[in-house]
mmCIF file of the N, C-alpha and C atoms, coordinates in Angstrom:
data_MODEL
# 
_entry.id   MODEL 
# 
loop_
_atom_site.group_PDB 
_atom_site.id 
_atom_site.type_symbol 
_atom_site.label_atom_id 
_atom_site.label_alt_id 
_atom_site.label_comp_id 
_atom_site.label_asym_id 
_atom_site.label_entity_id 
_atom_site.label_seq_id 
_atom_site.pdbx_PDB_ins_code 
_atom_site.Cartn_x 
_atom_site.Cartn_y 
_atom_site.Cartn_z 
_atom_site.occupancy 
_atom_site.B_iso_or_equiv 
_atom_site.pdbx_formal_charge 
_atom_site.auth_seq_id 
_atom_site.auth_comp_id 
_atom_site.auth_asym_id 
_atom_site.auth_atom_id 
_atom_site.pdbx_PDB_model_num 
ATOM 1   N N  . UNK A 1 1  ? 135.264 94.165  114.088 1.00 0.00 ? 1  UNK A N  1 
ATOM 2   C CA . UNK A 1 1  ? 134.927 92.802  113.700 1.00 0.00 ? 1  UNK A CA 1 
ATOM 3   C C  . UNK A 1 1  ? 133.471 92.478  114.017 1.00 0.00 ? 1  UNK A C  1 
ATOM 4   N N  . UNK A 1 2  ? 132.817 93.516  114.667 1.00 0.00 ? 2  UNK A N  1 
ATOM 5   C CA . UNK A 1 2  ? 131.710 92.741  115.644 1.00 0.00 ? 2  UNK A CA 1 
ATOM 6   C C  . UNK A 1 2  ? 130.233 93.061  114.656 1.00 0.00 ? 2  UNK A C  1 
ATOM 7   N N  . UNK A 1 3  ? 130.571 94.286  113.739 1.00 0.00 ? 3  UNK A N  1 
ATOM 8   C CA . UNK A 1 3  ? 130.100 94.999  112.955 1.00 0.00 ? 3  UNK A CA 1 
ATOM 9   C C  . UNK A 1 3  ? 130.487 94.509  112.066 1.00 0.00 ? 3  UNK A C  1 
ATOM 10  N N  . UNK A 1 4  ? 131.344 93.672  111.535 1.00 0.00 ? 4  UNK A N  1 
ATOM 11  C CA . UNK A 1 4  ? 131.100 92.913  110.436 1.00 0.00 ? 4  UNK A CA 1 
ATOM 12  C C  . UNK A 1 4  ? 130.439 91.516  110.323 1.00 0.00 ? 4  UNK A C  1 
ATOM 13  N N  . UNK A 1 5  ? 130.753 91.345  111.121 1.00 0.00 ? 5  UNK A N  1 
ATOM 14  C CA . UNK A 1 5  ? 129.613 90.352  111.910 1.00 0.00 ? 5  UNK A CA 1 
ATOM 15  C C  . UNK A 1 5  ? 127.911 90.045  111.753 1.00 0.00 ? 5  UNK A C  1 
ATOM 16  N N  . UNK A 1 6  ? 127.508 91.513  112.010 1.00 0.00 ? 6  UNK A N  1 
ATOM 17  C CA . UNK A 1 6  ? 126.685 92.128  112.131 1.00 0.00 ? 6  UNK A CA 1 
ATOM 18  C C  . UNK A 1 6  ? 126.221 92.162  110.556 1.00 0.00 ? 6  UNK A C  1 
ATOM 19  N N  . UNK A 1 7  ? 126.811 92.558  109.983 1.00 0.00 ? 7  UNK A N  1 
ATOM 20  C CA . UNK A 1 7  ? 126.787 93.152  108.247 1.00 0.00 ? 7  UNK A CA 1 
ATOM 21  C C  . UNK A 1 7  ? 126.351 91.589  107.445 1.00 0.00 ? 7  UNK A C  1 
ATOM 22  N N  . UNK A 1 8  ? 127.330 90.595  107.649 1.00 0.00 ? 8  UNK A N  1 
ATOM 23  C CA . UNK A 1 8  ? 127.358 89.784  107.236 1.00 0.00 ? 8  UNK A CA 1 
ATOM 24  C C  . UNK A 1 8  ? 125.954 88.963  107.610 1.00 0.00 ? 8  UNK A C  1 
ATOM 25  N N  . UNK A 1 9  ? 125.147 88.796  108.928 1.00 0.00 ? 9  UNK A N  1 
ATOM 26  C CA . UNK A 1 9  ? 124.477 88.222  109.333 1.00 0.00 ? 9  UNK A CA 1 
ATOM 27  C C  . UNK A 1 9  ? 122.956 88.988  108.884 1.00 0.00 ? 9  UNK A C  1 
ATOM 28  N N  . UNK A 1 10 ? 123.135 90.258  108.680 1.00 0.00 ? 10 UNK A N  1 
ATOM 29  C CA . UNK A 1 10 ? 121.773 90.289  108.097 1.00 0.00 ? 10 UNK A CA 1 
ATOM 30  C C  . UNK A 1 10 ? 121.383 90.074  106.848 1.00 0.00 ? 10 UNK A C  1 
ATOM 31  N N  . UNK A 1 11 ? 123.169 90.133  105.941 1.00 0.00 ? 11 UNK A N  1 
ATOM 32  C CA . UNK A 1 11 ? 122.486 89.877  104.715 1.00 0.00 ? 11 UNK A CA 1 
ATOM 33  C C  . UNK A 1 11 ? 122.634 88.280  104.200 1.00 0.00 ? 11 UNK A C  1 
ATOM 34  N N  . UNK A 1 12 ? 123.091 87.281  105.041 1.00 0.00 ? 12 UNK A N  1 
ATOM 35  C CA . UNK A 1 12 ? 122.576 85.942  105.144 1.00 0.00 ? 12 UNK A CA 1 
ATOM 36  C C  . UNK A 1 12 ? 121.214 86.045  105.074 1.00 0.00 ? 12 UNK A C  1 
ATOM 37  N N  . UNK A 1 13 ? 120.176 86.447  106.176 1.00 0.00 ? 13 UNK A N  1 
ATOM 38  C CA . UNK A 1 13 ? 118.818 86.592  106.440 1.00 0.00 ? 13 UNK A CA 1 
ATOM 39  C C  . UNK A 1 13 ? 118.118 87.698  105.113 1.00 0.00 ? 13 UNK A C  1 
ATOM 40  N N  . UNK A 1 14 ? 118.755 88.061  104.335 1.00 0.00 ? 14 UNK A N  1 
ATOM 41  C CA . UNK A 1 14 ? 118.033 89.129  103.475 1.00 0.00 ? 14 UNK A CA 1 
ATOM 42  C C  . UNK A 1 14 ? 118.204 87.943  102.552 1.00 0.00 ? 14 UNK A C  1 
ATOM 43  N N  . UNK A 1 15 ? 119.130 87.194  102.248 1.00 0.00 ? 15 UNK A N  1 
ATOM 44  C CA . UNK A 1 15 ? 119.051 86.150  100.937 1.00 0.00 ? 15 UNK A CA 1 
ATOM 45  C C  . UNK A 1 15 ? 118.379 85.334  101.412 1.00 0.00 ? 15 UNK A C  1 
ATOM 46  N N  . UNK A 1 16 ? 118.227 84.460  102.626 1.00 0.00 ? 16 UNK A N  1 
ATOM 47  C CA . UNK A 1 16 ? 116.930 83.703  103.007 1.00 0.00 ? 16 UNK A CA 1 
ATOM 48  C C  . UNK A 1 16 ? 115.596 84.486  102.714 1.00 0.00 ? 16 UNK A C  1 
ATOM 49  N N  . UNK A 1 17 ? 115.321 85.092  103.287 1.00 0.00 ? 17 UNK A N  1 
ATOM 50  C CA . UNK A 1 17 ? 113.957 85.629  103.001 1.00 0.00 ? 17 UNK A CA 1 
ATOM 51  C C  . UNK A 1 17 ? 113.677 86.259  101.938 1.00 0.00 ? 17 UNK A C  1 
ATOM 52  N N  . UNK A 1 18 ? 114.465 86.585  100.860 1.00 0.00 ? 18 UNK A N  1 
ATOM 53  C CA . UNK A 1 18 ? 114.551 86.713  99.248  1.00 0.00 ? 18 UNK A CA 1 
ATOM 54  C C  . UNK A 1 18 ? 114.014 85.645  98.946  1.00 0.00 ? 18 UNK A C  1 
ATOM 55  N N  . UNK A 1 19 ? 114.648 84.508  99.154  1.00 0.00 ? 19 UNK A N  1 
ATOM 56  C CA . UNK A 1 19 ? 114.357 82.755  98.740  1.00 0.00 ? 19 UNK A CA 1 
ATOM 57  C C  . UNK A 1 19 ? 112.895 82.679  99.069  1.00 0.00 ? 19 UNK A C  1 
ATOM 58  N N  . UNK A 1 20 ? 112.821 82.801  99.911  1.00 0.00 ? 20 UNK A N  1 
ATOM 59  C CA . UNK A 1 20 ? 111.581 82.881  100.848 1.00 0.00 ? 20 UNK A CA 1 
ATOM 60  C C  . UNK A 1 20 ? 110.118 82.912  100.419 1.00 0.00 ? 20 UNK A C  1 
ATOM 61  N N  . UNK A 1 21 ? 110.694 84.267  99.996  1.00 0.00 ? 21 UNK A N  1 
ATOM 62  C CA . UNK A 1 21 ? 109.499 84.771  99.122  1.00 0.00 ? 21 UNK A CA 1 
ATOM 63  C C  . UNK A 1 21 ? 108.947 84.410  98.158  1.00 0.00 ? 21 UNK A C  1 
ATOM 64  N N  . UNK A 1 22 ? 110.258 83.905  97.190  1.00 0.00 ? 22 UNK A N  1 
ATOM 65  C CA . UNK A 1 22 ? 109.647 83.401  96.065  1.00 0.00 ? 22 UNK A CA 1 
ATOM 66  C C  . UNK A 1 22 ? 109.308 82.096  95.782  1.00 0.00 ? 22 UNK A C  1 
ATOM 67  N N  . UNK A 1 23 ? 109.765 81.477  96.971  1.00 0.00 ? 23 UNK A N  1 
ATOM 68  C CA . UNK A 1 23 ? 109.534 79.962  97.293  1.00 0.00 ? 23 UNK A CA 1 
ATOM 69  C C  . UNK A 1 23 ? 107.886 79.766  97.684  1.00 0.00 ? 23 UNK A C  1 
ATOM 70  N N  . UNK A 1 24 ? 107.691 80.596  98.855  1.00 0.00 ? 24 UNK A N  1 
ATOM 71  C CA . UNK A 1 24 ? 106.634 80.266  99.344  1.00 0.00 ? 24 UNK A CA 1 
ATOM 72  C C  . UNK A 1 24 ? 105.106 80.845  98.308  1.00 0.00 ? 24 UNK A C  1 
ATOM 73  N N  . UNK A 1 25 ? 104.444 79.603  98.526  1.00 0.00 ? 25 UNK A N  1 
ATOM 74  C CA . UNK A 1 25 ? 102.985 79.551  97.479  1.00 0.00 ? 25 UNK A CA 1 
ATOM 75  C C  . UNK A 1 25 ? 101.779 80.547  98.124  1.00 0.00 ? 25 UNK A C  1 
ATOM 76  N N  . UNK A 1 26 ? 101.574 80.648  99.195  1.00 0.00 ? 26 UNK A N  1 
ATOM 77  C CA . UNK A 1 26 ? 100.211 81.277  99.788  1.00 0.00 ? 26 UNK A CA 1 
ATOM 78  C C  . UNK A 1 26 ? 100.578 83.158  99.690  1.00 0.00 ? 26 UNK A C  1 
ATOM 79  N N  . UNK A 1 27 ? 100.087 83.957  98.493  1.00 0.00 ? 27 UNK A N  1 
ATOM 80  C CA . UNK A 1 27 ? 100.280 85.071  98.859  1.00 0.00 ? 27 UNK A CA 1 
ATOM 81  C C  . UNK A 1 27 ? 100.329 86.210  99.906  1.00 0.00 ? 27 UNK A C  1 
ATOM 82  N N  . UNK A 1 28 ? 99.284  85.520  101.241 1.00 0.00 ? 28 UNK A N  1 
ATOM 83  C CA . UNK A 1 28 ? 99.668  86.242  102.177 1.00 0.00 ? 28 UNK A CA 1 
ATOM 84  C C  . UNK A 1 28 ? 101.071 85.881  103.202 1.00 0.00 ? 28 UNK A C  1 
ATOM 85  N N  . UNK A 1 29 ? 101.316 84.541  103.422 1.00 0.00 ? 29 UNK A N  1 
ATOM 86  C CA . UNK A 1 29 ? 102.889 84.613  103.876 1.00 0.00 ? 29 UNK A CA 1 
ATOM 87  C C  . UNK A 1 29 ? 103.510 85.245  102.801 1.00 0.00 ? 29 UNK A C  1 
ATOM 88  N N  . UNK A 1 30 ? 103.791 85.546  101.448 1.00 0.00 ? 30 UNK A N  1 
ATOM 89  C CA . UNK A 1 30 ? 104.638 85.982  100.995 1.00 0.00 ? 30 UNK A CA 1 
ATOM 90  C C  . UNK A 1 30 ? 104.754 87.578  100.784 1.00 0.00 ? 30 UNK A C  1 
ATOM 91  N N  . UNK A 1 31 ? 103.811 88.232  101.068 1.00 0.00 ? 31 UNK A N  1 
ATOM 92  C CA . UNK A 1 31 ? 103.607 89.518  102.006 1.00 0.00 ? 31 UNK A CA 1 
ATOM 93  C C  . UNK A 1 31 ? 104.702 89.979  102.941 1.00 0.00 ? 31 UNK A C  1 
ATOM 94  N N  . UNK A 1 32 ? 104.273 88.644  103.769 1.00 0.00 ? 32 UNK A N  1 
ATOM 95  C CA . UNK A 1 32 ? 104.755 88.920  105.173 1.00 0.00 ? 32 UNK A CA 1 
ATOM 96  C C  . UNK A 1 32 ? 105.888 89.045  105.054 1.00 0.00 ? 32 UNK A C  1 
ATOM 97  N N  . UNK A 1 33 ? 106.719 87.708  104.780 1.00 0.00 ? 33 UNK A N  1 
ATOM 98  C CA . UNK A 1 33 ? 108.078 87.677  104.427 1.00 0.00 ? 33 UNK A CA 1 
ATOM 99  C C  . UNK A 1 33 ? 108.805 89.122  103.872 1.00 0.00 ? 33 UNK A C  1 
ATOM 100 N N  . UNK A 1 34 ? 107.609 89.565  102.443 1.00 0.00 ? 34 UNK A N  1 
ATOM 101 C CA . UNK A 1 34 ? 108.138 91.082  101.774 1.00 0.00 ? 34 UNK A CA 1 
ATOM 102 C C  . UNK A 1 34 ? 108.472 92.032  102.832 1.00 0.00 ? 34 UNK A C  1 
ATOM 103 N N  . UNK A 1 35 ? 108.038 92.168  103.823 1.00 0.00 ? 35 UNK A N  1 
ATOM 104 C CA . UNK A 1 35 ? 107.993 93.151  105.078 1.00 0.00 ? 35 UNK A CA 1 
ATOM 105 C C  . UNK A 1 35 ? 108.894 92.564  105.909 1.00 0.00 ? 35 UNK A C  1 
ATOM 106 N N  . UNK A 1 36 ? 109.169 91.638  105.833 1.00 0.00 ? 36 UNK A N  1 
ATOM 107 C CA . UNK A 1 36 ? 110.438 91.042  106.827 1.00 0.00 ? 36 UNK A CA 1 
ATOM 108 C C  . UNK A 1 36 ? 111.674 91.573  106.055 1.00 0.00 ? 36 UNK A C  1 
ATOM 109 N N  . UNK A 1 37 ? 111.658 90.829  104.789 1.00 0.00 ? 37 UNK A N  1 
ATOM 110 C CA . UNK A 1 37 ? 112.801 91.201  104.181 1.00 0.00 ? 37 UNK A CA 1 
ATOM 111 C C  . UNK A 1 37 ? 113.073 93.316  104.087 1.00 0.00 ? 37 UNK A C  1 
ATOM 112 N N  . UNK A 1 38 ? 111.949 93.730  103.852 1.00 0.00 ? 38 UNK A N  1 
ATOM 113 C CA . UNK A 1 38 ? 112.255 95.352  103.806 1.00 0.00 ? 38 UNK A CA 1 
ATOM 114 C C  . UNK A 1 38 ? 112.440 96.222  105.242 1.00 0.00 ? 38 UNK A C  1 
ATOM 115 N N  . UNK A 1 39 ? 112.105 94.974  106.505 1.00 0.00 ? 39 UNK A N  1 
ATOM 116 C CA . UNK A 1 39 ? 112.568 95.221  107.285 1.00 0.00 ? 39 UNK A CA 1 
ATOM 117 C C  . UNK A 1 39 ? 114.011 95.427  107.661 1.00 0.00 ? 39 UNK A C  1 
ATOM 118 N N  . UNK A 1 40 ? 114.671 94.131  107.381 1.00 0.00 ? 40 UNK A N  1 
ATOM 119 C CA . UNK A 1 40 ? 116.047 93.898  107.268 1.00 0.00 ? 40 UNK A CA 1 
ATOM 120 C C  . UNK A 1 40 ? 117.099 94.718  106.374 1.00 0.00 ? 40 UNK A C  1 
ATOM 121 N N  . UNK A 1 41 ? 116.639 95.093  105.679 1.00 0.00 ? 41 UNK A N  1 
ATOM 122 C CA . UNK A 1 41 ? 116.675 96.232  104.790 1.00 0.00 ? 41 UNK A CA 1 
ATOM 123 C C  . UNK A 1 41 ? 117.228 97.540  105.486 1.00 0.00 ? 41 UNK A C  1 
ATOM 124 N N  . UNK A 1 42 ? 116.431 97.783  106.021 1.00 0.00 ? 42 UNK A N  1 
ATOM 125 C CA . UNK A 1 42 ? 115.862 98.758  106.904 1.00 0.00 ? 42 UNK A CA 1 
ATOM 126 C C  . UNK A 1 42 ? 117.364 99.205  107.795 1.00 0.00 ? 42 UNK A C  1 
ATOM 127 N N  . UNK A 1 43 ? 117.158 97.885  109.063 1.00 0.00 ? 43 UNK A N  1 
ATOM 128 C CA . UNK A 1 43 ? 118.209 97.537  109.577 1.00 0.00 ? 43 UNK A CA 1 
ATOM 129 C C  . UNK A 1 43 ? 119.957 97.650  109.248 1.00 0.00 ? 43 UNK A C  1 
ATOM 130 N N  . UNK A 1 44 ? 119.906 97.690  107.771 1.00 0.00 ? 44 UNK A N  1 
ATOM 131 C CA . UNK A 1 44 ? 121.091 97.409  107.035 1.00 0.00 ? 44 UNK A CA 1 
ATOM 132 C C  . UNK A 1 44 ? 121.299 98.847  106.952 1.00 0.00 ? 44 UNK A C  1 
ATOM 133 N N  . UNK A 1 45 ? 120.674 99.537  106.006 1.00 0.00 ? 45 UNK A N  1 
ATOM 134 C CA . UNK A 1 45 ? 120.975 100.503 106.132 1.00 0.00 ? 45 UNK A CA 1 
ATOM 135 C C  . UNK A 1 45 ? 120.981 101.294 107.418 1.00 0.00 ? 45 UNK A C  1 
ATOM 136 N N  . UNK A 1 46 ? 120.331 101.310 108.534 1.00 0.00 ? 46 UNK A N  1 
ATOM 137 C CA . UNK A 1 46 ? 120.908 102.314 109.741 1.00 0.00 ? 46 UNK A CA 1 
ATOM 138 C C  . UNK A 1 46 ? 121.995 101.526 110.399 1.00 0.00 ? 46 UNK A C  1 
ATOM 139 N N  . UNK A 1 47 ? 122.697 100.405 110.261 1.00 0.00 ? 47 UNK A N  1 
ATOM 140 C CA . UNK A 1 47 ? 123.376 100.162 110.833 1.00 0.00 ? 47 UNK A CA 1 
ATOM 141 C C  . UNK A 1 47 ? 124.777 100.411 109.484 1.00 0.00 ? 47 UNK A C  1 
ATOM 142 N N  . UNK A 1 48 ? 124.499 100.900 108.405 1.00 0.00 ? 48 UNK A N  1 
ATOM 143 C CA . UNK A 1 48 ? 125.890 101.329 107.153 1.00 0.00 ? 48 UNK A CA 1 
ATOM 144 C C  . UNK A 1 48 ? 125.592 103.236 108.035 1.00 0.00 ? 48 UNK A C  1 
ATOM 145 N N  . UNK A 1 49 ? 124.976 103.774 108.405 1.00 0.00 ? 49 UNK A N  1 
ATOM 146 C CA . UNK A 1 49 ? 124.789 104.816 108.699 1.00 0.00 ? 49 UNK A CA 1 
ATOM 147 C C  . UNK A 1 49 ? 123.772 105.875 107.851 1.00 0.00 ? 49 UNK A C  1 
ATOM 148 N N  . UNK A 1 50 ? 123.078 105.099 106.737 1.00 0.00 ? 50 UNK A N  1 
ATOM 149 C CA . UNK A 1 50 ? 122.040 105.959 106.200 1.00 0.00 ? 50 UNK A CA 1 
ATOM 150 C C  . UNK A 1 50 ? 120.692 105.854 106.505 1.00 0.00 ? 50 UNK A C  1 
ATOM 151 N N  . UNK A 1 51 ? 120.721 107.178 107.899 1.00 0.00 ? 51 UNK A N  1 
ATOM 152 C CA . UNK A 1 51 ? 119.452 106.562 108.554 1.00 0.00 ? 51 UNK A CA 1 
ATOM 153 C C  . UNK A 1 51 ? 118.282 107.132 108.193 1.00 0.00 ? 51 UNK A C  1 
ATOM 154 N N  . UNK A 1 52 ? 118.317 108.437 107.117 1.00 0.00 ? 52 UNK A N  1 
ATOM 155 C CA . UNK A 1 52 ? 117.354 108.855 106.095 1.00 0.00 ? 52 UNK A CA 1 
ATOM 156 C C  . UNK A 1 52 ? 116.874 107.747 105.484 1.00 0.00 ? 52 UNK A C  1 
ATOM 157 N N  . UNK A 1 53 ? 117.824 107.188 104.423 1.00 0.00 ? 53 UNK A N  1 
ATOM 158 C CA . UNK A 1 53 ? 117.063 105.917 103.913 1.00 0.00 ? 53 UNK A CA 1 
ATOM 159 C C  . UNK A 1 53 ? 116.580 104.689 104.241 1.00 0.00 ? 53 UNK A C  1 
ATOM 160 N N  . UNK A 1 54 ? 117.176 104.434 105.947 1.00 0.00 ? 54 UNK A N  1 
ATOM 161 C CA . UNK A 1 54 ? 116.575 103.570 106.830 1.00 0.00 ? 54 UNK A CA 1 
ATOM 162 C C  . UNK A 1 54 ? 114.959 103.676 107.146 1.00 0.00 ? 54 UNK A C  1 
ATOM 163 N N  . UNK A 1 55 ? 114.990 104.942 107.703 1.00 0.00 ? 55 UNK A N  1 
ATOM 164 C CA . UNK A 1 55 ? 113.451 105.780 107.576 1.00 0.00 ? 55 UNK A CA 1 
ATOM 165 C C  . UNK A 1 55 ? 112.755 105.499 106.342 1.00 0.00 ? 55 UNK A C  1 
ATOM 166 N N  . UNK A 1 56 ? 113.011 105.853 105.350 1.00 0.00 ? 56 UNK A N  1 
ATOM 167 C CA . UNK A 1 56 ? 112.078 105.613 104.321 1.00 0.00 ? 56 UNK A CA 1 
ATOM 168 C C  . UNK A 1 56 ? 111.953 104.278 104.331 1.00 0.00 ? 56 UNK A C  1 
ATOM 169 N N  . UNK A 1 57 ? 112.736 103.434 104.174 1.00 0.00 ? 57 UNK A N  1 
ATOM 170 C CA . UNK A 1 57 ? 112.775 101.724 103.744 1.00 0.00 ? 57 UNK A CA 1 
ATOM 171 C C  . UNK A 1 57 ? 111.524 101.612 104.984 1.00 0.00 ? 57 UNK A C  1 
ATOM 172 N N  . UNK A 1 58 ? 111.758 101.893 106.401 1.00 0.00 ? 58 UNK A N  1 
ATOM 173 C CA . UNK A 1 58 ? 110.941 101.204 107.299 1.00 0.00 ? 58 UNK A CA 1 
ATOM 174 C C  . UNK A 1 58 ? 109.012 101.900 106.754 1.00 0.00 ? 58 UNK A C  1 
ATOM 175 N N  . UNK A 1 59 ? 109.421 103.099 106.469 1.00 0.00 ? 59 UNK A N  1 
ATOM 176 C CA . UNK A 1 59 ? 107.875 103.398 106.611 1.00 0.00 ? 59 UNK A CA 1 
ATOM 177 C C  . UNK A 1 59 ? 107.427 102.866 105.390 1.00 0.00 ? 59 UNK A C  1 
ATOM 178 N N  . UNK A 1 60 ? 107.710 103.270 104.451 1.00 0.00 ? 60 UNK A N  1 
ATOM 179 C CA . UNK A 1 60 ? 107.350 102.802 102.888 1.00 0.00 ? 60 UNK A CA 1 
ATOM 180 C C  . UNK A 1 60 ? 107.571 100.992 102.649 1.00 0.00 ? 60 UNK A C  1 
ATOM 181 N N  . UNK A 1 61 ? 109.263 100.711 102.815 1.00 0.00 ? 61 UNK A N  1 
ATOM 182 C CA . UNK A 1 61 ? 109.093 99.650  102.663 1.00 0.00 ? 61 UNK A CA 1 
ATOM 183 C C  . UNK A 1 61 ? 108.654 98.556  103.425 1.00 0.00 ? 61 UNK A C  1 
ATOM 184 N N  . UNK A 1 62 ? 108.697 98.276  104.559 1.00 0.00 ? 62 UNK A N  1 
ATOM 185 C CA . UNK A 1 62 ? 108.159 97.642  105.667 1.00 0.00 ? 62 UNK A CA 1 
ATOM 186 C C  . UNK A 1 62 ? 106.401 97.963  106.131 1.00 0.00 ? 62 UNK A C  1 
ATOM 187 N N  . UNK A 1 63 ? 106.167 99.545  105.990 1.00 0.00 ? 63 UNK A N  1 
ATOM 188 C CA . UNK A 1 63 ? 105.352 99.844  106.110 1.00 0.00 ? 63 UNK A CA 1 
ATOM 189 C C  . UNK A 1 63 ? 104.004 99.543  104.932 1.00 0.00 ? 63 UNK A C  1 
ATOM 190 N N  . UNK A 1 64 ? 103.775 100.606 104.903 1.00 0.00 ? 64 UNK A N  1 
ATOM 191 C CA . UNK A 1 64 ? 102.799 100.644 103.272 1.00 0.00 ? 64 UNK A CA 1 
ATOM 192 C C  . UNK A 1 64 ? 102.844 100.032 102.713 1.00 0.00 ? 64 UNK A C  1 
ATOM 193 N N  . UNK A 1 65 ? 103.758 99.362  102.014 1.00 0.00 ? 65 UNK A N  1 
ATOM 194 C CA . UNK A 1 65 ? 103.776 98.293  100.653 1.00 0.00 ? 65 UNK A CA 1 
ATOM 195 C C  . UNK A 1 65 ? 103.318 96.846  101.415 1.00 0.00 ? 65 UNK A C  1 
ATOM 196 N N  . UNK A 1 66 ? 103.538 96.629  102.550 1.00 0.00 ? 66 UNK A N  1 
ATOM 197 C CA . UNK A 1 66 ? 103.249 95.505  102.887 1.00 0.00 ? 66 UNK A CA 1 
ATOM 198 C C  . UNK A 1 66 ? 101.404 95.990  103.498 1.00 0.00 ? 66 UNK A C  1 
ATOM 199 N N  . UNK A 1 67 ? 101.102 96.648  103.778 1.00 0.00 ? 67 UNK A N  1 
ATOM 200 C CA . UNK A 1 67 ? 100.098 96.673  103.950 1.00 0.00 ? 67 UNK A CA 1 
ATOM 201 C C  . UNK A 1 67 ? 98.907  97.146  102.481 1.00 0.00 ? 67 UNK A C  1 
ATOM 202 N N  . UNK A 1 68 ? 99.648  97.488  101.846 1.00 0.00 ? 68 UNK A N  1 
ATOM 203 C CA . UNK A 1 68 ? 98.631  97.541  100.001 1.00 0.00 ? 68 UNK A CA 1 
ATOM 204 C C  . UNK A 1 68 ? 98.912  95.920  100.019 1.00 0.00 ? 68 UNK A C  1 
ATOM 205 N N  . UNK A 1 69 ? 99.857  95.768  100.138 1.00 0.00 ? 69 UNK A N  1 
ATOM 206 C CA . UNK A 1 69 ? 99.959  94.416  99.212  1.00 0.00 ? 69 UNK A CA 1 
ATOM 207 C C  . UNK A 1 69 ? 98.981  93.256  99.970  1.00 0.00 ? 69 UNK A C  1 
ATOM 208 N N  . UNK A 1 70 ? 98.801  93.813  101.308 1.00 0.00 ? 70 UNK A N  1 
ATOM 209 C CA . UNK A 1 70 ? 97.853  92.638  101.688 1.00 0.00 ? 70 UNK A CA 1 
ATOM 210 C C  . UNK A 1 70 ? 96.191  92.951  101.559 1.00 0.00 ? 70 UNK A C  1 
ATOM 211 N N  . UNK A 1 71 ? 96.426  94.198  101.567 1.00 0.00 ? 71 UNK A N  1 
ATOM 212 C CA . UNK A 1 71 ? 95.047  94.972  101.159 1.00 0.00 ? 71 UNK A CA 1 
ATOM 213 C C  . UNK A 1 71 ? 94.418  94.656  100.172 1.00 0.00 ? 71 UNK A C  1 
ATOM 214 N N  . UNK A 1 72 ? 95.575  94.261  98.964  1.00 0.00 ? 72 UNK A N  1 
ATOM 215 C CA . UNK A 1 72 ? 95.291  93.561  97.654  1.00 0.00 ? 72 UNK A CA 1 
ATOM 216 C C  . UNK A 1 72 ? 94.930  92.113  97.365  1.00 0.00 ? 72 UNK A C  1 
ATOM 217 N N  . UNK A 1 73 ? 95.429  91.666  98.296  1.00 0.00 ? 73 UNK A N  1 
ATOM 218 C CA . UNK A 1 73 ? 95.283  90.242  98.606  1.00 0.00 ? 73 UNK A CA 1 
ATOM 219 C C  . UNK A 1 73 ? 93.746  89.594  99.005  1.00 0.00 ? 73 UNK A C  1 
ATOM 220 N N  . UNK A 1 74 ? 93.322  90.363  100.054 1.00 0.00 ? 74 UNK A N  1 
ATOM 221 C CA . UNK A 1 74 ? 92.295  90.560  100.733 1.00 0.00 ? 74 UNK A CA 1 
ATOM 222 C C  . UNK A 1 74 ? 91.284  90.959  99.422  1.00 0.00 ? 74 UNK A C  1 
ATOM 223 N N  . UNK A 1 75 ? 91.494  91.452  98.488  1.00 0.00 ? 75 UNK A N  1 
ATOM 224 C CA . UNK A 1 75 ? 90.254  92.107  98.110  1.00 0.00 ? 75 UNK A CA 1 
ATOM 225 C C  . UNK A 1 75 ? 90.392  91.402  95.704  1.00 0.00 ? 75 UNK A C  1 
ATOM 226 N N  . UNK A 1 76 ? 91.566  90.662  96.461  1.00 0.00 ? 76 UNK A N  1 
ATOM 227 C CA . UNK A 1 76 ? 91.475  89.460  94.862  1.00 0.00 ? 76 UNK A CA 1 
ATOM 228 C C  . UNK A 1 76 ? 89.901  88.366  95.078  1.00 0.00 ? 76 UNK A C  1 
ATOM 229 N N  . UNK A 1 77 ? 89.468  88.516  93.984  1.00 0.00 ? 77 UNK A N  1 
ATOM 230 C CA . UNK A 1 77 ? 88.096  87.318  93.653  1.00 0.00 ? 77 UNK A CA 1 
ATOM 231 C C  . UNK A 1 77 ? 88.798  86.111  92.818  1.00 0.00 ? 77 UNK A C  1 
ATOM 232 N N  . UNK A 1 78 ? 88.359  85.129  93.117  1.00 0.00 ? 78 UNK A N  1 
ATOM 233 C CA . UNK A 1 78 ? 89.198  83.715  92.996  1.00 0.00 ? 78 UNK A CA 1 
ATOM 234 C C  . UNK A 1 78 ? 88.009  83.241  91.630  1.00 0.00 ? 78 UNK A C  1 
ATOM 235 N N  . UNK A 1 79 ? 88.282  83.057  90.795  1.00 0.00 ? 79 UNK A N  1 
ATOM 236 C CA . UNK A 1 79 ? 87.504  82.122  90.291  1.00 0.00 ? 79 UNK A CA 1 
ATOM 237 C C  . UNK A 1 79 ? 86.996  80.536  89.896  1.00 0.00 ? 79 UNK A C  1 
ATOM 238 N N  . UNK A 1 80 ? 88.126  80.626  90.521  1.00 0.00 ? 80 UNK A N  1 
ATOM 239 C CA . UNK A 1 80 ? 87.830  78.727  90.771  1.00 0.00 ? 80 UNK A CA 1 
ATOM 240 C C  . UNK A 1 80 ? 88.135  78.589  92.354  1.00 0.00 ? 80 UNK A C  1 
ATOM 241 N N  . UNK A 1 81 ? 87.476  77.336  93.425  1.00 0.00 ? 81 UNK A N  1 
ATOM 242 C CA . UNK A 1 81 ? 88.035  77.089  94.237  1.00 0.00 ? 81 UNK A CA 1 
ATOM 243 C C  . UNK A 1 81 ? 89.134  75.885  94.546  1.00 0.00 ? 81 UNK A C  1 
ATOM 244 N N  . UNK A 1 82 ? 89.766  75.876  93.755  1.00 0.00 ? 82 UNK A N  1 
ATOM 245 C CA . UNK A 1 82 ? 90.825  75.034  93.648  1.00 0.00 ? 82 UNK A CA 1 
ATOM 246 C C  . UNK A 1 82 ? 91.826  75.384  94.455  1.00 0.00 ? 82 UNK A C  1 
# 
C-alpha cells in the first residue's frame, strides 16, 4: 500500500508540473520546472524498477536538455523590449 502511495503521489506532482510548465510565461522558470518534471520522471521509473531508464531520464532528461534549453534561452536576441 505504501508503494502505491508512493506511485500515486508522484504522478499527482508530474501532472502539476506538466500544468506548470505550460502555464508559466518566463522561459527560464519553465526550464526549470522541465527538469523538475524529468526529474520526477526519473524517480518513477526507479521506483517501477527500470533503473536503466531511470539513468537515462536523470542524465539526459533532467540533465542535458535542461541545461541546452537554458543555454538557449540565454543566448535568444529579443527584438523588442516589451
Amino acid at each position: 500500500m505504501g508503494l502505491e502511495l508512493l506511485n500515486i503521489f508522484i504522478l499527482l506532482l508530474l501532472v502539476v508540473t506538466a500544468l506548470a510548465a505550460l502555464r508559466v510565461r518566463d522561459l527560464i522558470t519553465a526550464a526549470a520546472v522541465f527538469g523538475v518534471y524529468s526529474f520526477l520522471m526519473c524517480l518513477l521509473w526507479a521506483e517501477m524498477g527500470a533503473v536503466d531508464v531511470a539513468f537515462t531520464e536523470a542524465t539526459v532528461g533532467a540533465g542535458v536538455s535542461t541545461v541546452v534549453l537554458v543555454a538557449t534561452i540565454f543566448n535568444l536576441k529579443r527584438k523588442s523590449n516589451d
